[in-house]
KETI-272649 format. One record per residue (C-alpha): residue number from 1; residue in one letter; x, y, z. Coordinates in nm, 4 decimals, padded with zeros to 6 digits, always signed. Example, Ala and Ser with C-alpha at 12.3 -4.5 7.8 and 13.67 -1.06 7.14 Angstrom:
2
[r 1, 'a', [+01.2300, -00.4500, +00.7800]]
[r 2, 's', [+01.3670, -00.1060, +00.7140]]
This chain:
146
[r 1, 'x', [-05.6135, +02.8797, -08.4018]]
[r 2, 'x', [-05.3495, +02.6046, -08.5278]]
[r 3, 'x', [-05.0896, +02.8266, -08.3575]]
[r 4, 'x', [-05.2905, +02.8277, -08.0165]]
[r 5, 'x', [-05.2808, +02.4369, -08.0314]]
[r 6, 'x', [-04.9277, +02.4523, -08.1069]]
[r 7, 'x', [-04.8522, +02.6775, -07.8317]]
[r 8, 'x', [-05.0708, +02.4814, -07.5635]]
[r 9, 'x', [-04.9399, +02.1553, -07.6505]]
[r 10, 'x', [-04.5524, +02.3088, -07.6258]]
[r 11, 'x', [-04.6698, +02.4194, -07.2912]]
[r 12, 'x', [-04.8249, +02.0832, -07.1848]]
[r 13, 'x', [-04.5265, +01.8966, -07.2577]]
[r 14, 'x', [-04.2677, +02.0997, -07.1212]]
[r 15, 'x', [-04.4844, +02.1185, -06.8252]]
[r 16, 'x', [-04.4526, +01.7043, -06.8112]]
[r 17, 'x', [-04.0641, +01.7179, -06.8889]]
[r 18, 'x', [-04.0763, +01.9509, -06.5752]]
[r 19, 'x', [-04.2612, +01.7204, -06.3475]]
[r 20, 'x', [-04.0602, +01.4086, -06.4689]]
[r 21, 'x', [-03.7521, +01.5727, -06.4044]]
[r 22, 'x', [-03.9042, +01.6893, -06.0495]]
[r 23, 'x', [-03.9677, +01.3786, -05.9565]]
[r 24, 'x', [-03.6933, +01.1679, -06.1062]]
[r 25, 'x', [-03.4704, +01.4249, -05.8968]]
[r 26, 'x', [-03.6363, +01.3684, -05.5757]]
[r 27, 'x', [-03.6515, +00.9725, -05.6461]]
[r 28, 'x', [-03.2205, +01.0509, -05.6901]]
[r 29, 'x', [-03.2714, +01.2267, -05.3376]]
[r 30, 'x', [-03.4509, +01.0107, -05.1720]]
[r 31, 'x', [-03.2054, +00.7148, -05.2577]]
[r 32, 'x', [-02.9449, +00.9066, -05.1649]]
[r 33, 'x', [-03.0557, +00.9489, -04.8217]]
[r 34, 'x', [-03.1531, +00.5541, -04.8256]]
[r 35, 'x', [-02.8397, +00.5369, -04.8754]]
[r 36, 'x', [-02.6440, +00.7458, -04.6581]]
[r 37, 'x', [-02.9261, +00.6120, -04.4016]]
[r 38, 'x', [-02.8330, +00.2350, -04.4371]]
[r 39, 'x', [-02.4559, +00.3409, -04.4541]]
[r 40, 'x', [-02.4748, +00.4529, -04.1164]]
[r 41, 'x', [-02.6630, +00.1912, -03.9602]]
[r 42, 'x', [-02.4957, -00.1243, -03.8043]]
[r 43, 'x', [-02.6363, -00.4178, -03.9857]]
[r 44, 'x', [-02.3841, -00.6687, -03.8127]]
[r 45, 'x', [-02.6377, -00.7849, -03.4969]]
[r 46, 'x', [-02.9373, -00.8095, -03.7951]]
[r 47, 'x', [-02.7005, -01.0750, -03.9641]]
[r 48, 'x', [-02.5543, -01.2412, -03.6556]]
[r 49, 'x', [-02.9483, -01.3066, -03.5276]]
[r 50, 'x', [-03.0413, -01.4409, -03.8386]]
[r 51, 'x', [-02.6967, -01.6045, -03.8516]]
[r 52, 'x', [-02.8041, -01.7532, -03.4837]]
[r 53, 'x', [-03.1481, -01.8548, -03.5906]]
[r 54, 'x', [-03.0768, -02.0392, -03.9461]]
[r 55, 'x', [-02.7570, -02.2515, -03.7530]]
[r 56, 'x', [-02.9715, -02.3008, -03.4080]]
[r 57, 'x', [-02.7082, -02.1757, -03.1826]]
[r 58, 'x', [-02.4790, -02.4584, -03.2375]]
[r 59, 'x', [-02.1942, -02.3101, -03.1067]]
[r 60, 'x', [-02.3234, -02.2421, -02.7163]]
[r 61, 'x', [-02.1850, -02.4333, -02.4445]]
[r 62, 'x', [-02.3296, -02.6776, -02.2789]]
[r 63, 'x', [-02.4262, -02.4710, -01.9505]]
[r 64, 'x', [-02.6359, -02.2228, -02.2068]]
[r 65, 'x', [-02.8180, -02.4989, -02.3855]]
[r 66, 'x', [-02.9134, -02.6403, -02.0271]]
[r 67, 'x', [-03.0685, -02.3550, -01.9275]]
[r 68, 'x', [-03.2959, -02.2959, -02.2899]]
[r 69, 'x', [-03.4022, -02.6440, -02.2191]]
[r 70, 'x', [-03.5168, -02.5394, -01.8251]]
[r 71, 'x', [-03.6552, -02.2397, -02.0346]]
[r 72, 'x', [-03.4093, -01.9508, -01.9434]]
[r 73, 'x', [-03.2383, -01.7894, -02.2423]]
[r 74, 'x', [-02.9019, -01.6742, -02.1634]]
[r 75, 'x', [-02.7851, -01.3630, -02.3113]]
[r 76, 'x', [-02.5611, -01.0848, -02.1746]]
[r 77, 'x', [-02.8108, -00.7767, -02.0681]]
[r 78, 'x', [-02.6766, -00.5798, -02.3530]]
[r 79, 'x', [-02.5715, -00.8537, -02.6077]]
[r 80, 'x', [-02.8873, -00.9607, -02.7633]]
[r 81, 'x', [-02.8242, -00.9398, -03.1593]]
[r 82, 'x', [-03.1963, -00.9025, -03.2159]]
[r 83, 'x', [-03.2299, -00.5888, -02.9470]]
[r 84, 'x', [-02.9627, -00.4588, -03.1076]]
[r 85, 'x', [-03.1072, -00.5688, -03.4813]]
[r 86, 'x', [-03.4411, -00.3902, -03.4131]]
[r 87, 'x', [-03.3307, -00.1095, -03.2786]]
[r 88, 'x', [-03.1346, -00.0333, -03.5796]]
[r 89, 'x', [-03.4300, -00.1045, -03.8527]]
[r 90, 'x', [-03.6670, +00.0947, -03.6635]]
[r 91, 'x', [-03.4731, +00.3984, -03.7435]]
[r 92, 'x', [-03.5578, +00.3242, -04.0516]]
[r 93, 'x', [-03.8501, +00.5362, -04.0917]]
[r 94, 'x', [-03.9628, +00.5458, -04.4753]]
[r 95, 'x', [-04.0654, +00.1756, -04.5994]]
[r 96, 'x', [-03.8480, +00.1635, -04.9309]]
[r 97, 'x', [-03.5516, +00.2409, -04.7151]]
[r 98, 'x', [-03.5671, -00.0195, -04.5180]]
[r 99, 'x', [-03.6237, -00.2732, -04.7990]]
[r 100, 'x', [-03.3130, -00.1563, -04.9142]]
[r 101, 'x', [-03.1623, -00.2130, -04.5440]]
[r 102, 'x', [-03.3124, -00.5618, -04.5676]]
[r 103, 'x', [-03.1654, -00.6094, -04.9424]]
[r 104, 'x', [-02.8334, -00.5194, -04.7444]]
[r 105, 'x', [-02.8589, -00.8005, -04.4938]]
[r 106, 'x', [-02.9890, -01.0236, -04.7810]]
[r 107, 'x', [-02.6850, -00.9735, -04.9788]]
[r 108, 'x', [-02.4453, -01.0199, -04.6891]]
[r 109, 'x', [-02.5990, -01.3260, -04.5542]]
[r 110, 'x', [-02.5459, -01.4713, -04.9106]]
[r 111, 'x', [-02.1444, -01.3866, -04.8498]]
[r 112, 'x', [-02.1529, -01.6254, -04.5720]]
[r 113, 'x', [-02.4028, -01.9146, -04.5875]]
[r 114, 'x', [-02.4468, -02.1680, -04.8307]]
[r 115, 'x', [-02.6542, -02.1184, -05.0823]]
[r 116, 'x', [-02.9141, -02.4465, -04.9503]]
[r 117, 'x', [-02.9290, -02.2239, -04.6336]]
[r 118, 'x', [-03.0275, -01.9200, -04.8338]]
[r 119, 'x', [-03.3993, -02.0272, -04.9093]]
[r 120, 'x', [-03.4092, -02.0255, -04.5134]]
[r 121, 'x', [-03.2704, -01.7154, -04.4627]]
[r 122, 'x', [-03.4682, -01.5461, -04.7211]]
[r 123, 'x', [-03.7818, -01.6045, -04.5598]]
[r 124, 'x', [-03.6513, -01.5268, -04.2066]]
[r 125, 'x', [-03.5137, -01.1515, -04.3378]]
[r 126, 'x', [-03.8795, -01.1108, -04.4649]]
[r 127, 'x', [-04.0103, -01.1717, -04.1738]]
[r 128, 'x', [-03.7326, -01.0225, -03.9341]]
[r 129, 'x', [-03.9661, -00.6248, -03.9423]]
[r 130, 'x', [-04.2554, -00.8232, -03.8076]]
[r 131, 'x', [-04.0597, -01.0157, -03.5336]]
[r 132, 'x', [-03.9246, -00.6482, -03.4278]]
[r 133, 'x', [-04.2760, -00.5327, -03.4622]]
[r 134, 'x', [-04.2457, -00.2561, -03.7124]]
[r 135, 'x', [-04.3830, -00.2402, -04.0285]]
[r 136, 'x', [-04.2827, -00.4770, -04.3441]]
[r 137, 'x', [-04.1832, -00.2965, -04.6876]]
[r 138, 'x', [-04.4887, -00.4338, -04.8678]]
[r 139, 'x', [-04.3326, -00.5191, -05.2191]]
[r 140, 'x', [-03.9926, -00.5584, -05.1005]]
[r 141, 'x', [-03.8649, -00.8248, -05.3675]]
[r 142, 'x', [-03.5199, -00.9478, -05.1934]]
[r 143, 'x', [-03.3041, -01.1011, -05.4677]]
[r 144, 'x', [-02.9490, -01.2632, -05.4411]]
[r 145, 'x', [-02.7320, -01.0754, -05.7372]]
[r 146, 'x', [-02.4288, -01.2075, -05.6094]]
C-alpha cells in the first residue's frame, strides 16, 4: 500500500513538473512572438503624437495655428501621427503584447523628454488604446527603468 502512495505521488508530481514546464515554455513563446511582434511594428508616429500632444504643437507655423483656432486641423491626408499610431497598435491583437508595445513607447519617450514631462506622458500612453478605440491592457504597469 505504502508503495502505491509512493508511486501515485511520483506520478502527481512529475505530472506538475510537466505542466510547469508546458506552460513556462509557451509563456517563452508567447514573449517571443511579443517580441518579434513589437520589433516589427513602427512605434515612431505613437511617440511623435504623444510627442505633439505633451509640447502642444509648438513648433507649427503661424498659418496652421490660425486655422485650429477657426477650428480646421491641418494635417497632410496621410501624415497624421495618430492614424498612423493606431493603426499600428491595433495589430496588436493579444492584450499583454501590446502592454509591452506601450512599455516600448514608455521607455522611448523617457529618452527624449524631461523627466517633469514624464508624469504627463505616462498618463497620456495609458490612455493612447482608448483614444484609438481598442482595448486597454488591463494591468499594464508602465514603469521608467531607464
Amino acid at each position: 500500500m505504502a508503495r502505491h502512495n509512493i508511486l501515485l505521488i511520483a506520478s502527481l508530481l512529475a505530472l506538475a513538473l510537466f505542466f510547469a514546464h508546458t506552460n513556462a515554455s509557451r509563456e517563452e513563446d508567447m514573449k517571443e512572438r511579443c517580441s518579434k511582434k513589437i520589433e516589427s511594428l513602427n512605434l515612431k508616429p505613437c511617440e511623435n503624437h504623444l510627442m505633439r500632444m505633451i509640447r502642444k504643437d509648438q513648433d507649427e507655423d503661424e498659418d496652421k495655428n490660425v486655422l485650429k483656432m477657426k477650428g480646421i486641423n491641418y494635417i497632410p491626408r496621410g501624415d497624421n501621427p495618430k492614424e498612423k499610431c493606431c493603426d499600428q497598435l491595433s495589430e496588436v491583437h493579444m492584450l499583454d503584447c501590446r502592454c509591452q508595445a506601450l512599455q516600448e513607447i514608455m521607455d522611448n519617450l523617457n529618452d527624449r523628454l524631461p523627466k517633469k514631462e514624464m508624469e504627463d506622458a505616462e498618463k497620456k500612453v495609458k490612455m493612447l488604446p482608448l483614444s484609438c478605440g481598442i482595448a486597454p491592457p488591463l494591468g499594464c504597469d508602465l514603469n521608467l527603468d531607464n
